[in-house]
N, C-alpha and C positions, 0 to 999 in steps of 0.2 A: 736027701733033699726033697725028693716028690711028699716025704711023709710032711714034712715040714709045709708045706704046701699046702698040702690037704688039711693038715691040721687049720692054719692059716684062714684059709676060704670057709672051712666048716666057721672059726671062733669068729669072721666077719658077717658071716650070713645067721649066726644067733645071734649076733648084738643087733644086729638090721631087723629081725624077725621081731621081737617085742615091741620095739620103737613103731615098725609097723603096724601091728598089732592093735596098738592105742589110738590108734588116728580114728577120729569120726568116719563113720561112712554114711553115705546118705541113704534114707530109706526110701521106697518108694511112697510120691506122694498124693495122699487121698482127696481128695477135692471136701466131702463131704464132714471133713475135720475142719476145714478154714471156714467152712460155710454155717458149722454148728458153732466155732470161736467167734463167728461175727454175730452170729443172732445172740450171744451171751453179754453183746457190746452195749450199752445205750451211745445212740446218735448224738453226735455231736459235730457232724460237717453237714454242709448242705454241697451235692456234688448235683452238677447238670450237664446234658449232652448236648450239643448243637451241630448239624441238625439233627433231630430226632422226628423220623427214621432216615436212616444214611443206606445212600444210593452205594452198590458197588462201584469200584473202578479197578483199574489193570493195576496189576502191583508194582511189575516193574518188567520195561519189553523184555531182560535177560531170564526173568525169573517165570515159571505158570505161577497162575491162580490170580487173585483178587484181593484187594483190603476193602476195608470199610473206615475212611478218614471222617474223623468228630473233633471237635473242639471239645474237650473237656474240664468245667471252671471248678474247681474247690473254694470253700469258704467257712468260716467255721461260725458256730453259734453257739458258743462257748467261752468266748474269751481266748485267748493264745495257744495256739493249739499247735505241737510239733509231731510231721508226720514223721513215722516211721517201718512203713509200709504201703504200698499199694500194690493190684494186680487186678486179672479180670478174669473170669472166666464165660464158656458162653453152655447154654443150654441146648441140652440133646435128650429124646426120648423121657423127657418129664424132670430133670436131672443136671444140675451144675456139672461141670466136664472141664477139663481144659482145654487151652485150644490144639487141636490135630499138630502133632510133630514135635510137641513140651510133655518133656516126660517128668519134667520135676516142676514145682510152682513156679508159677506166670507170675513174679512176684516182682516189684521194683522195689530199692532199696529209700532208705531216707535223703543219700546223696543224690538219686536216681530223681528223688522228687525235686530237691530244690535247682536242678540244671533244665530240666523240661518244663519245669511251674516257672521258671526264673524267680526263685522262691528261696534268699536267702538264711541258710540253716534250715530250712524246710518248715520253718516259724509261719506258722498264718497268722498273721493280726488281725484283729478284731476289727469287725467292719470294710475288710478289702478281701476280692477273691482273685484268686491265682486259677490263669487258662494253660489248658497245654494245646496249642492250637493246631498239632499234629497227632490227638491221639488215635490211635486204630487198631483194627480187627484186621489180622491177615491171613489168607492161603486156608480160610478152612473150608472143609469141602463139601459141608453144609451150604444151602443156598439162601437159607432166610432163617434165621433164627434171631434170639435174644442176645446178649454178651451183659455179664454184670461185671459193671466198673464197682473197686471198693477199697476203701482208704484206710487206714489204721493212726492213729494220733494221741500223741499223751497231751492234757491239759496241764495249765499250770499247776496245779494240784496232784499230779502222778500219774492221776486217773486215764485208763487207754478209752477211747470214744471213738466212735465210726461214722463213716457217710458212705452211703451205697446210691448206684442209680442203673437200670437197665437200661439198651440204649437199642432201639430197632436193626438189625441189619438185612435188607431188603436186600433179594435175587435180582432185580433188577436194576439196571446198567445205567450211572452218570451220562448223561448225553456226551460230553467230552471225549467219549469211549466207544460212542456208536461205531459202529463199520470197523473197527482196528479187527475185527477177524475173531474175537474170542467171544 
């Protein structure tokens, strides 16, 4: 009976081991590969920050550290353009990076876009721009640096196109936030 068992467990745990096996695994991810896929892009969004430069503020009383809240509007100049990527990364010692505590891309999805853009299908039309009126920088532990906002988008034509924009994030402290002790 124990052999029957054993045999058992071994024939469950080979049929388990290939099927595992196959499964994708994630690689670690390089900043300076999205950043050379974007300059391979021609523009085709027009992306802006407001305000630019954005003052710190407290991120949240349970949580330490800081955000940096922006409006950020998309628009395309292209004709119909469907996103299906964005993310942002911020700059450190000369250098795109991501933000402190993401180990894999800072990346939003295409449904990611059309819920925060209010941006049905994630479809820009031509001649209207989509804001996300809470976009931000959080918890990094840099005190003033860049963050680059950047978009990925197919036109009606197939063709993928991009809009990028850097966006200031200033050390210094939204009045709103004086005195709270941090």
């Amino acid at each position: 009976m124990k052999h029957i068992l054993l045999v058992s467990i071994l024939i469950f745990c080979g049929s388990a081991g290939p099927a595992q096996a196959e499964q994708k695994t994630v690689a670690p991810f390089e900043p300076n590969l999205k950043v050379n896929e974007l300059a391979s892009l021609p523009e085709g969004l027009s992306v802006t920050h407001t305000p630019d430069p954005v003052l710190a503020t407290l991120h949240s009383p349970s949580l330490s550290g800081v955000q940096w809240k922006h409006n950020t509007t998309v628009s395309s100049m292209v004709g119909s353009v469907t996103i299906i990527e964005f993310g942002y990364f911020v700059e450190r010692n000369g250098q795109w990076e991501l933000p402190y505590g993401t180990e894999v891309p800072y990346a939003y999805t295409s449904s990611d876009f059309a819920k925060k853009y209010d941006c049905p299908g994630s479809e820009l039309k031509p001649g209207e721009s989509y804001t996300d009126a809470w976009s931000r920088s959080v918890m990094d532990c840099v005190p003033e640096q860049l963050a680059r906002w950047y978009f990925i988008g197919v036109d009606a034509k197939g063709n993928r196109v991009k809009g990028e924009a850097n966006v200031k994030l200033l050390a210094e402290r939204a009045p709103s936030v004086q005195g709270t002790g941090w």
